[in-house]
Backbone as numpy.savetxt, mean C-alpha at the origin, in Angstrom:
# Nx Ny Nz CAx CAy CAz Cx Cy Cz
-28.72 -9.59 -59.97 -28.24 -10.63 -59.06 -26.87 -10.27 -58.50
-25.96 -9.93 -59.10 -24.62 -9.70 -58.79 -24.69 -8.39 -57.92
-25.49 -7.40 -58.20 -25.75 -6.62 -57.24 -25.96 -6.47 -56.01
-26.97 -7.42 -55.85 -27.39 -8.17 -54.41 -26.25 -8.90 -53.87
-25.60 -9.53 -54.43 -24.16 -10.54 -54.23 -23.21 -9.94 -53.67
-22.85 -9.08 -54.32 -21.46 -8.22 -54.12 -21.54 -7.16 -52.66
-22.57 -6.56 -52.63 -23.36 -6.03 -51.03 -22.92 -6.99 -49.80
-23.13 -8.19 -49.70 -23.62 -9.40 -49.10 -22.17 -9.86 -48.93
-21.24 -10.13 -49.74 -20.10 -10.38 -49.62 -19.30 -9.73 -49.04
-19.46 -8.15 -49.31 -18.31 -7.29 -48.82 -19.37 -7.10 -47.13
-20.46 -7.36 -47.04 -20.69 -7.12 -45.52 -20.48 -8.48 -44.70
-20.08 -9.56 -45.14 -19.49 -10.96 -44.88 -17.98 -10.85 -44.48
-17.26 -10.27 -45.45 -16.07 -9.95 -45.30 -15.96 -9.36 -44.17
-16.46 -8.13 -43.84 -16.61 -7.44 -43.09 -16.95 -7.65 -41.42
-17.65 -8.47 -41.07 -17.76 -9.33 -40.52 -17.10 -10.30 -39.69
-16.43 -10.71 -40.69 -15.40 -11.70 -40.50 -13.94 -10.99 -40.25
-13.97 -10.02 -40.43 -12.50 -9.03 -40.59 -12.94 -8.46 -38.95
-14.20 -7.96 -38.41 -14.31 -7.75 -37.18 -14.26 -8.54 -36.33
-14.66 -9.64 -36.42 -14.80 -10.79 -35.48 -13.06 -11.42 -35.28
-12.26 -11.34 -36.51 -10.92 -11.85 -36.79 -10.35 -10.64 -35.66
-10.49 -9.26 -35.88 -10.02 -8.19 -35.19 -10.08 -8.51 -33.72
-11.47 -8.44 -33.55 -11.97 -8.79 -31.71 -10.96 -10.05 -31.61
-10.91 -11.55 -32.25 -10.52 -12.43 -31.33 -8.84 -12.18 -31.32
-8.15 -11.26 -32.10 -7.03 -10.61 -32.09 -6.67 -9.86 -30.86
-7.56 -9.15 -30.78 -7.43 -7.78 -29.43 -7.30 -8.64 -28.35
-8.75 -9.98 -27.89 -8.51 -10.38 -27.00 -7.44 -11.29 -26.86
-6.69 -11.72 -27.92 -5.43 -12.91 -27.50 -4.25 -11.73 -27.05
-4.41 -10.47 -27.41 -3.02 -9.78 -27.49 -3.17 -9.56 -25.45
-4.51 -8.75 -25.57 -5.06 -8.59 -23.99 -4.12 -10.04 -23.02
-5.32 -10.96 -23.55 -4.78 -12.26 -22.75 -3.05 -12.55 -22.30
-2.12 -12.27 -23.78 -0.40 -12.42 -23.53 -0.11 -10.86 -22.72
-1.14 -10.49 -22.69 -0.35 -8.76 -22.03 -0.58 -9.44 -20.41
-1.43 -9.95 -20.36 -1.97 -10.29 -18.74 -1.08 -11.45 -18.50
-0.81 -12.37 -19.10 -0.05 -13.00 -18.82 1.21 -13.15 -18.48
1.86 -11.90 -19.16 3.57 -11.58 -19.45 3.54 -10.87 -18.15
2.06 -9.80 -17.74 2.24 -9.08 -15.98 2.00 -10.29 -15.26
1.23 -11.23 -15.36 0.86 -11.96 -14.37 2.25 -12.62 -14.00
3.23 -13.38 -14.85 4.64 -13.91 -14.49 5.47 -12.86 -14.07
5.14 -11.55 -14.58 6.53 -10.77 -14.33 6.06 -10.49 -12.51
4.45 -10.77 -12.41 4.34 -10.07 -10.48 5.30 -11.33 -10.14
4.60 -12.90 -10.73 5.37 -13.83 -9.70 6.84 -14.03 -9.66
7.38 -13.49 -10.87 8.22 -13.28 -10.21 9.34 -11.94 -9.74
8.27 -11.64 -9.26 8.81 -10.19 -8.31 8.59 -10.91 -7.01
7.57 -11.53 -6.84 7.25 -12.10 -5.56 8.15 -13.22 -5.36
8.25 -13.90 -5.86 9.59 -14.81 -5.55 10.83 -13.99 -5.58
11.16 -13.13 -6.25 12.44 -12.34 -5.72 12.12 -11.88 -4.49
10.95 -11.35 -3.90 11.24 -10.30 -2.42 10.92 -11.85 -1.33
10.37 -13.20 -1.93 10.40 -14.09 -0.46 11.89 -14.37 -0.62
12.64 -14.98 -1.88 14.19 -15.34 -1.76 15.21 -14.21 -1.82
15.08 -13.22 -1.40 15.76 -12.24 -1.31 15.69 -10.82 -0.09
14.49 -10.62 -0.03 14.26 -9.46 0.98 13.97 -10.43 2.31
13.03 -11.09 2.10 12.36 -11.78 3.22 13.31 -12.68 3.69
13.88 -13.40 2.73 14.77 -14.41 3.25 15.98 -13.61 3.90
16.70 -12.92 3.57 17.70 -11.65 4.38 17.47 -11.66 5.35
15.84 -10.53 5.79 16.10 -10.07 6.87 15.54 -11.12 8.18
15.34 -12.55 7.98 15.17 -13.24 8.89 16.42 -14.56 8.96
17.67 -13.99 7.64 18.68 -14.72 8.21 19.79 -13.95 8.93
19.28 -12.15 8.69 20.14 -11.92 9.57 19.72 -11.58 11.29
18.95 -12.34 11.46 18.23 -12.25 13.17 19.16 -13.49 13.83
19.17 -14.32 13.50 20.32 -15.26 14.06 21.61 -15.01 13.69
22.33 -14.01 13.33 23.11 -14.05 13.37 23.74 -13.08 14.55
22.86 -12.15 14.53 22.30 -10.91 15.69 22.17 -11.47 16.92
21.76 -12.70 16.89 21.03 -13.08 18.60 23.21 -13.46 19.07
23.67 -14.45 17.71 24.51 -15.06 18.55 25.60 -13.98 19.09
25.86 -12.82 18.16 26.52 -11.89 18.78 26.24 -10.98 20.04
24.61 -11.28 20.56 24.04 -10.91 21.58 24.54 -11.43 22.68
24.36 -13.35 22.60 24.66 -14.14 23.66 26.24 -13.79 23.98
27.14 -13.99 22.58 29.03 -13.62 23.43 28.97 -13.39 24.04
29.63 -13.93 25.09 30.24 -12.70 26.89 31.29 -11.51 26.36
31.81 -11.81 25.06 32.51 -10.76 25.03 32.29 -9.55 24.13
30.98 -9.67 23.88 30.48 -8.40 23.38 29.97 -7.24 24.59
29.96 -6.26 24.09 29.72 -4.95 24.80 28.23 -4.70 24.69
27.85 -4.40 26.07 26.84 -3.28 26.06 26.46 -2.95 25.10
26.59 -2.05 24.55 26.77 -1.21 23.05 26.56 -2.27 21.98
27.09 -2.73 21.59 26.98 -3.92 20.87 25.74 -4.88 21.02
25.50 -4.98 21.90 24.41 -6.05 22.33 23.24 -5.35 22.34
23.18 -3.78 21.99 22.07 -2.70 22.03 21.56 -2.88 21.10
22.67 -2.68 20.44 22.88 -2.50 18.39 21.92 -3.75 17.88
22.58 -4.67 18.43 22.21 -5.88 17.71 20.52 -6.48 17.96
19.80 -6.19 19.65 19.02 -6.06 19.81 17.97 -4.95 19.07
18.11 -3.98 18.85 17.38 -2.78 17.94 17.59 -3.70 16.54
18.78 -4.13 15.96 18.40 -4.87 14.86 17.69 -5.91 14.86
17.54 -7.03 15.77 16.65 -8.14 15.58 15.28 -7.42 15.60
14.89 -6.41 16.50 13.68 -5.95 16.73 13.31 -5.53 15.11
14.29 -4.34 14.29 13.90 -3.58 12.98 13.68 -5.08 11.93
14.89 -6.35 12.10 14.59 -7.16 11.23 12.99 -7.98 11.43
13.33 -8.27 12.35 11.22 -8.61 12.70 10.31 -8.01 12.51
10.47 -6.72 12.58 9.03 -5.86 12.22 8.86 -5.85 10.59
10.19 -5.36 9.72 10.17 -5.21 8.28 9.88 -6.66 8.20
10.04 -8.04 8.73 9.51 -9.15 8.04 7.86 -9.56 8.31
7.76 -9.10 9.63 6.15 -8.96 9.91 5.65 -8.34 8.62
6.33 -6.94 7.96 5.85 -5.60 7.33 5.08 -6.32 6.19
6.50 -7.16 5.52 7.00 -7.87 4.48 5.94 -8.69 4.16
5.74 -9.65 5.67 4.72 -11.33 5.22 3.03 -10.56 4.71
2.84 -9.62 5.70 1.45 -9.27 5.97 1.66 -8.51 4.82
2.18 -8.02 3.95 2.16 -7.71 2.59 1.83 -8.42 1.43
2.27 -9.53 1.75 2.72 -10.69 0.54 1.38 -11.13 0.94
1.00 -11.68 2.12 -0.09 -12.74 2.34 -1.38 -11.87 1.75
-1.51 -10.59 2.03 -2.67 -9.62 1.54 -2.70 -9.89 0.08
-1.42 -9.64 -0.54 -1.37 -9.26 -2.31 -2.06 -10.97 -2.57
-1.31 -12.12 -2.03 -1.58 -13.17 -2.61 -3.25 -13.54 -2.62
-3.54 -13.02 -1.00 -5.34 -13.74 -0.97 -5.89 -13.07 -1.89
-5.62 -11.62 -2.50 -6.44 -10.73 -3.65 -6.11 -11.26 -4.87
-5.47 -12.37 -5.02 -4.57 -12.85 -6.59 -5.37 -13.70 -6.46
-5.98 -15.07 -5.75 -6.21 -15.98 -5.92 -7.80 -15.83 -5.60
-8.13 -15.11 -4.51 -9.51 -14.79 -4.09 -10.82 -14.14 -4.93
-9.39 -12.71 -5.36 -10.03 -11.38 -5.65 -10.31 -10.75 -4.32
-10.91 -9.45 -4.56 -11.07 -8.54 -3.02 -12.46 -8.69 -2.86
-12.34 -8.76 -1.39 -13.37 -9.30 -0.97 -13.89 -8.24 -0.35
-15.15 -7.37 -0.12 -15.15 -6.03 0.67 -16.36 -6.05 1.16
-16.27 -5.85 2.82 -17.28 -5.68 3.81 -17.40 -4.64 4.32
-18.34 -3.45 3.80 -18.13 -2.40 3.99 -19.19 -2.21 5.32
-18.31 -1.59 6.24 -19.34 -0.78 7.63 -18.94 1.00 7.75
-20.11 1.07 8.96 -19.98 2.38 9.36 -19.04 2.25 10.96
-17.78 2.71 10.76 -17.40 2.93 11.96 -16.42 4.04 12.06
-16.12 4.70 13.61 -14.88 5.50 13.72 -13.66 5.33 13.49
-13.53 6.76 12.80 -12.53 6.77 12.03 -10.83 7.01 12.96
-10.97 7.87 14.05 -10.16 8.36 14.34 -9.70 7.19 15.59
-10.81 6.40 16.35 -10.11 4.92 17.33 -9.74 4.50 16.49
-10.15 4.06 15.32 -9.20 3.10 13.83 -7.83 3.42 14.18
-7.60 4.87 13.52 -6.60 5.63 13.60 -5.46 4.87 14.63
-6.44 5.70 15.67 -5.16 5.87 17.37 -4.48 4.08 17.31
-5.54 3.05 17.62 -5.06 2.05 17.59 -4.11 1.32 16.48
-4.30 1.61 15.76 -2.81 1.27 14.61 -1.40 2.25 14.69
-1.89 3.48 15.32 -0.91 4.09 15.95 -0.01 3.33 16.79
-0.44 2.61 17.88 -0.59 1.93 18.91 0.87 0.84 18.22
0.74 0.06 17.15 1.41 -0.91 16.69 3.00 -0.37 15.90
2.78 1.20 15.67 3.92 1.62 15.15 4.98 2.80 16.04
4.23 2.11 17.66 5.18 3.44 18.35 6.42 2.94 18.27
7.27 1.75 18.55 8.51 1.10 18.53 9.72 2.18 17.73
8.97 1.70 16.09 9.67 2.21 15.13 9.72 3.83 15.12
8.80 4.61 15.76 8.65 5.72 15.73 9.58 6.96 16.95
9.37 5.64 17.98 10.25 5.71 18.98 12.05 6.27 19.00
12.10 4.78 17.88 13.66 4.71 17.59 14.00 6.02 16.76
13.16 6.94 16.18 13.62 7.48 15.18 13.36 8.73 15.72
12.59 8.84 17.08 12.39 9.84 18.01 11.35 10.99 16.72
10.15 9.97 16.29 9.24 10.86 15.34 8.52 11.05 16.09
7.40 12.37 16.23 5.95 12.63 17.07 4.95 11.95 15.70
4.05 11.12 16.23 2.79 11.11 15.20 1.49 11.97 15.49
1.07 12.96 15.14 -0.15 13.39 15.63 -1.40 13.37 14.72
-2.46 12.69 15.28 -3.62 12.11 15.07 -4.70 13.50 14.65
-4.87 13.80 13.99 -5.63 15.16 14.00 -7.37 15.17 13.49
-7.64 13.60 12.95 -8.70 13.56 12.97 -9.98 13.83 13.82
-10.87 14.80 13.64 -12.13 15.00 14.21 -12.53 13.12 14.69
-13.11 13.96 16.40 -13.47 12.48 16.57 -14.95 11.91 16.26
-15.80 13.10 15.76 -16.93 12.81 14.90 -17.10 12.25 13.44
-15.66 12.01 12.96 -15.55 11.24 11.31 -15.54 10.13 11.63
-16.98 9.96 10.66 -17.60 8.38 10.78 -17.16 7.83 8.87
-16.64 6.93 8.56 -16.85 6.25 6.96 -17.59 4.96 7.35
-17.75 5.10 5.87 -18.74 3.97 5.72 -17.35 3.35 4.52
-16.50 1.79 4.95 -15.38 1.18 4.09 -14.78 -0.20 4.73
-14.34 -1.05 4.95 -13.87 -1.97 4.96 -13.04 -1.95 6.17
-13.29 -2.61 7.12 -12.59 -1.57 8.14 -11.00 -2.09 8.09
-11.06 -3.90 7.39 -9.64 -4.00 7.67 -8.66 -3.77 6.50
-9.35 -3.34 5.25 -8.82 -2.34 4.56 -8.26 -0.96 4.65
-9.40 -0.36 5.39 -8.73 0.74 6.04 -7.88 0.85 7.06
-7.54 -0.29 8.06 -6.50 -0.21 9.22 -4.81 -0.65 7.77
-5.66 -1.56 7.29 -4.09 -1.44 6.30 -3.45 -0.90 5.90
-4.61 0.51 5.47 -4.20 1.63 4.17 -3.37 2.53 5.52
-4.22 2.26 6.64 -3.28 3.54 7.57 -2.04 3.50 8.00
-2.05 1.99 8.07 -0.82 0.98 9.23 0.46 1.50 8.12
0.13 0.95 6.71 1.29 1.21 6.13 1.61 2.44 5.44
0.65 3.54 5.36 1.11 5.11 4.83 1.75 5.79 6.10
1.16 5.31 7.68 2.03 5.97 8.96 3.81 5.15 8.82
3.19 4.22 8.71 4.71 3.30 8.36 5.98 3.52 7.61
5.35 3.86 6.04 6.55 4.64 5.46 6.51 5.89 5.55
5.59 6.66 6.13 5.93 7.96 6.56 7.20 8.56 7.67
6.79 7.29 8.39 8.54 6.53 9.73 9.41 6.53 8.68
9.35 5.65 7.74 10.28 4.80 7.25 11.13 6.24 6.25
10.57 7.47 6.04 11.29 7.77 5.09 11.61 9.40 5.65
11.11 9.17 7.19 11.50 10.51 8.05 12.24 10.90 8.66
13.17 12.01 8.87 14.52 12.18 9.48 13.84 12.27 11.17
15.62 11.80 11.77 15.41 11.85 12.91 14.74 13.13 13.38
13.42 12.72 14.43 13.20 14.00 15.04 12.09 14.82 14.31
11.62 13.75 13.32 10.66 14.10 12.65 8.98 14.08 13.04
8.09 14.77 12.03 6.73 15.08 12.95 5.73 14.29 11.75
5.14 13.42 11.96 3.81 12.99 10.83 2.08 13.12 11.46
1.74 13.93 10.17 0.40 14.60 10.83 -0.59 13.46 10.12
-1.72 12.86 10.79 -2.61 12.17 9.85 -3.85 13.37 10.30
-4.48 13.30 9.04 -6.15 14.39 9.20 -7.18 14.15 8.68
-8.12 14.84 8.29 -9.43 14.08 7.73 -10.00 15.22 7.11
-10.68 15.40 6.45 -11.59 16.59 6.17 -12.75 16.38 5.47
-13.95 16.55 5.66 -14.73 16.24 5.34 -16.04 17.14 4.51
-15.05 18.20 4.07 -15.84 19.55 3.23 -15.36 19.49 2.04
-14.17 18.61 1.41 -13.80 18.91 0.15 -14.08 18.44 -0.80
-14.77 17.32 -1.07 -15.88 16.22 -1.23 -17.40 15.84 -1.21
-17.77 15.93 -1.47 -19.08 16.01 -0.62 -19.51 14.26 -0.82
-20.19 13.61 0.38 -20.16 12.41 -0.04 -19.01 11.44 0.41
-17.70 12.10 0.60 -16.19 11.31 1.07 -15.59 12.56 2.16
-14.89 11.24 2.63 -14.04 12.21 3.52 -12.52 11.78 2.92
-11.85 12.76 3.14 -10.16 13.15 2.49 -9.21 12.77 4.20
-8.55 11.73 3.78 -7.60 11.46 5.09 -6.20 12.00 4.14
-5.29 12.54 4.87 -3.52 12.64 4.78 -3.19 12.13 5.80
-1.75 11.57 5.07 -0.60 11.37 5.96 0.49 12.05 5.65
0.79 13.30 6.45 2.08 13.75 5.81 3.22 13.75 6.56
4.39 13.55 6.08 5.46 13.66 6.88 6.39 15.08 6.31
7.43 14.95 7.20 8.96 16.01 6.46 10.11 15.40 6.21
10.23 14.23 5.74 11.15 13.43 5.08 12.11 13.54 4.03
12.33 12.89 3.40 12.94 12.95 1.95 12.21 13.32 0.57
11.04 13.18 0.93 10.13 13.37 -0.34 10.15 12.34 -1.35
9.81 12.84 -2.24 9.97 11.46 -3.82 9.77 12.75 -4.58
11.04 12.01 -5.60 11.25 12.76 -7.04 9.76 12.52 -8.15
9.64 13.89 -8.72 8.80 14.46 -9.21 8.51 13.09 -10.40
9.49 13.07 -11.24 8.96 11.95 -12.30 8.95 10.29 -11.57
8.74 10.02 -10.11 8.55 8.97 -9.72 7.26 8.45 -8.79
6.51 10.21 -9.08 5.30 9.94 -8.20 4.17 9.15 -8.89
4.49 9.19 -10.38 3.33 8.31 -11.00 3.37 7.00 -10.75
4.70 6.23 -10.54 4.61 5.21 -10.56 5.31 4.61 -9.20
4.69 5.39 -7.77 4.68 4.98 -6.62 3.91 4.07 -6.30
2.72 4.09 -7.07 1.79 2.68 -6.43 1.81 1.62 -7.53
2.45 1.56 -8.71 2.46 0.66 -9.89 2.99 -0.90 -9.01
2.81 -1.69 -9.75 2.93 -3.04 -9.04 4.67 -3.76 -9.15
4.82 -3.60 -7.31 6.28 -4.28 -7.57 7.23 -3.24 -8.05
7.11 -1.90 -8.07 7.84 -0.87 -8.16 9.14 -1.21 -7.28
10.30 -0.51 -7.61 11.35 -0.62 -6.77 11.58 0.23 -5.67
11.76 -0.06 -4.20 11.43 0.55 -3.49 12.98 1.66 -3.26
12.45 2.08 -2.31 14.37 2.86 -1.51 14.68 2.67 -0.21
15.23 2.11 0.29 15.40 2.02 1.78 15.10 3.81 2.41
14.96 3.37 3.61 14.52 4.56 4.67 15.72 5.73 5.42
15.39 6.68 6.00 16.56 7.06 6.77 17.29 6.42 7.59
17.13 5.63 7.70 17.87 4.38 8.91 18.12 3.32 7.99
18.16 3.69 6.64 18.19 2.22 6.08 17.52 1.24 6.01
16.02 1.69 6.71 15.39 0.15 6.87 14.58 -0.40 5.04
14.78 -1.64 5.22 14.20 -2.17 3.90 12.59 -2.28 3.35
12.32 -2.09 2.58 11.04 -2.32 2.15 11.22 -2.74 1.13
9.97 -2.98 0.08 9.24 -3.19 -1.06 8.11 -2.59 -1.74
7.50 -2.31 -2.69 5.91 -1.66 -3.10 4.70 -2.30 -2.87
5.11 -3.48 -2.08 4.02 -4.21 -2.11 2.76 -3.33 -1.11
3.28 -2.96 -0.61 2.27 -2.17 0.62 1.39 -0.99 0.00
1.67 -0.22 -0.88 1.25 0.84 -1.75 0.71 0.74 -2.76
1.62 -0.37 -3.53 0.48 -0.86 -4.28 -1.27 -1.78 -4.24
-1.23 -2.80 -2.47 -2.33 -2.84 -2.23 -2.95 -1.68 -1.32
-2.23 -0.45 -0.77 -3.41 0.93 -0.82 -4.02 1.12 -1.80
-3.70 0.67 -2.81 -4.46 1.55 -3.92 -5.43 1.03 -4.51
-5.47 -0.89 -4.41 -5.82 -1.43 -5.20 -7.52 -1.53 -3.64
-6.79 -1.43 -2.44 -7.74 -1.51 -1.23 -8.73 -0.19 -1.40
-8.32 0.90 -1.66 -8.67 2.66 -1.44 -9.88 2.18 -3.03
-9.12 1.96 -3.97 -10.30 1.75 -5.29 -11.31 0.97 -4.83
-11.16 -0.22 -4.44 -12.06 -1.11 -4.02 -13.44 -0.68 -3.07
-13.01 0.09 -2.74 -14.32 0.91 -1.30 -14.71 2.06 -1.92
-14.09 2.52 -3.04 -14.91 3.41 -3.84 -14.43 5.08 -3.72
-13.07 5.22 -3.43 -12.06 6.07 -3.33 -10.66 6.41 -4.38
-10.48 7.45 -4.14 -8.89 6.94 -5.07 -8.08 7.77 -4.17
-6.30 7.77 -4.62 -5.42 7.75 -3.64 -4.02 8.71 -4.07
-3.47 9.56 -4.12 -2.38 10.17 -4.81 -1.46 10.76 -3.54
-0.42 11.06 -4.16 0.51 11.88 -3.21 0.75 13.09 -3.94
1.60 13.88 -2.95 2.21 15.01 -3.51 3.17 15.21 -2.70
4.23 15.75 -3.10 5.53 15.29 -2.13 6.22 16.36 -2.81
7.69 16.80 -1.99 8.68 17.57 -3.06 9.83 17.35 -2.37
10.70 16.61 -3.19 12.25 16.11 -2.61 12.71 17.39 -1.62
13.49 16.26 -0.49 13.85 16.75 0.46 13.16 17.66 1.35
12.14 17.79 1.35 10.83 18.19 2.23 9.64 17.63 2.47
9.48 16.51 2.08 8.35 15.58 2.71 7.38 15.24 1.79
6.59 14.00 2.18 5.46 13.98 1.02 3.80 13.93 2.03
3.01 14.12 1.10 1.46 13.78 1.24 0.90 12.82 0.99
0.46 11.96 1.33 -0.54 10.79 0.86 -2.01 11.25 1.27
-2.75 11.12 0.27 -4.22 11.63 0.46 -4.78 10.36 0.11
-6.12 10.17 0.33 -6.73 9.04 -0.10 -8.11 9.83 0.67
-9.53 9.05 -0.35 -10.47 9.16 0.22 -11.59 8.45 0.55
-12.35 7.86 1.17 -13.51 6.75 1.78 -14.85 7.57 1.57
-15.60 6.88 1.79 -17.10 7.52 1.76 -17.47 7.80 3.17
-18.05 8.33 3.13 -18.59 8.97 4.71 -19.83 8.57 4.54
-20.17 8.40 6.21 -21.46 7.55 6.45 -22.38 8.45 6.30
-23.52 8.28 5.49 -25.19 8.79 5.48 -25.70 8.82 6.79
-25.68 9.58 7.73 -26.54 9.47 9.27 -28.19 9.50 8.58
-28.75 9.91 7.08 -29.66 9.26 6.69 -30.05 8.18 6.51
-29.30 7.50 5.93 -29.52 6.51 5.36 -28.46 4.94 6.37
-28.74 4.76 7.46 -28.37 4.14 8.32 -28.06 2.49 8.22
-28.07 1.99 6.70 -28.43 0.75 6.62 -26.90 0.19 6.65
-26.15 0.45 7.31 -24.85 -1.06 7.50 -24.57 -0.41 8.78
-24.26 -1.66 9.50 -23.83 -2.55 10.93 -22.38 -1.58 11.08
-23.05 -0.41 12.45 -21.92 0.11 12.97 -20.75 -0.82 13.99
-19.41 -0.82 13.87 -18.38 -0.99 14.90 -17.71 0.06 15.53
């Protein structure tokens, strides 16, 4: 009898010591998610009361030194190029925040089609000549105009809008950013870059370029940012069934690669745009 007993007990114990373990793991899981979940909000309440709130209190202060009669030419240039840089980084800023938040509360939502890759391209080009202008950068588009993916399309105008963006944002005057595509290195995906000749990023900071709420660096012009933009490339690029890295080397520029699936001209089943 005790034989049978003692078996039975220690696999009871046992049991109970796993089940005690599991509901352990998951409470520790649960305070780990929780301690990130407060520490994003409040990163996000630091960049609306702090970045965001900045650069749209210093636009009125810009206009009134515009209106003076006794400001200069020069002055009134200055200050105009700044209301313009403070509006765009807060455009940069909202359409950052509003993306991260609908994926917090929503989750990602993904409508994947087959469309061109390289009109995608040109036209988001289209939205960053201003800034590109001022900094007198060339962007050249080098994608084949036969790369078709099959991905999200307004995922992908995001992932482009903002890797051409800080590719501006972190390029010396007079600088050149190449975007490309390739579609042999993969089989199944196509490989887009964005590279510039910038400043680069230091070697022990490339791991944690897309981590959440990372601290950003202002640009060659000083202009301001945040991680919010990089970190939803990455979380957008995973979502469609890709992944995303750089390679960069201080003071000579970096790479952003990322890759999408390319469309099956076999297998034809989603709604071209």
């Amino acid at each position: 009898m005790n034989t049978i007993t003692l078996p039975m007990l220690c696999l009871i114990l046992i049991i109970l010591l796993g089940k005690f373990w599991y509901r352990n793991m998951q409470l520790r899981k649960r305070i780990y998610e929780l301690k990130r979940s407060n520490s994003a909000k409040d990163r996000l309440f630091s960049i609306i009361g702090h970045d965001l709130r900045g650069m749209i209190n210093n636009i009125p202060a810009a206009i009134d030194v515009f209106r003076d009669e006794t400001s200069t030419i020069e002055e009134k240039e200055f200050m105009l190029n700044s209301i313009e840089g403070n509006a765009l980084a807060s455009a940069e800023t909202l359409d950052g925040l509003l993306n991260w938040g609908k994926s917090q509360l929503k989750g990602l939502f993904t409508r994947q089609l087959c469309f061109n890759a390289v009109n995608t391209i040109s036209n988001e080009l289209k939205l960053v000549e201003i800034p590109a202008q001022q900094k007198n950068i060339t962007a050249i588009n080098w994608v084949p105009k036969e790369v078709q993916i099959l991905a999200d399309i307004d995922h992908f105008r995001f992932i482009i809008r903002n890797l051409i963006s800080n590719a501006i944002k972190f390029s010396k005057i007079g600088g050149t950013i190449e975007i490309n595509a390739d579609e042999n290195t993969q089989p199944g995906f196509v490989l887009f870059s964005v590279k510039d000749n910038g400043i680069g990023i230091e070697k022990e900071k490339e791991s944690q370029i897309f981590e959440p709420f990372n601290n950003s660096i202002a640009g060659t012009a000083n202009e301001t940012g945040n991680s919010i933009g990089l970190m939803l490339c990455k979380e957008y690029v995973i979502e469609n069934g890709g992944r995303i890295w750089v390679e960069s080397k201080k003071s000579e520029g970096s790479t952003f690669h990322f890759t999408m699936k390319s469309f099956d001209h076999d297998n034809p089943a989603k709604i071209s745009v």
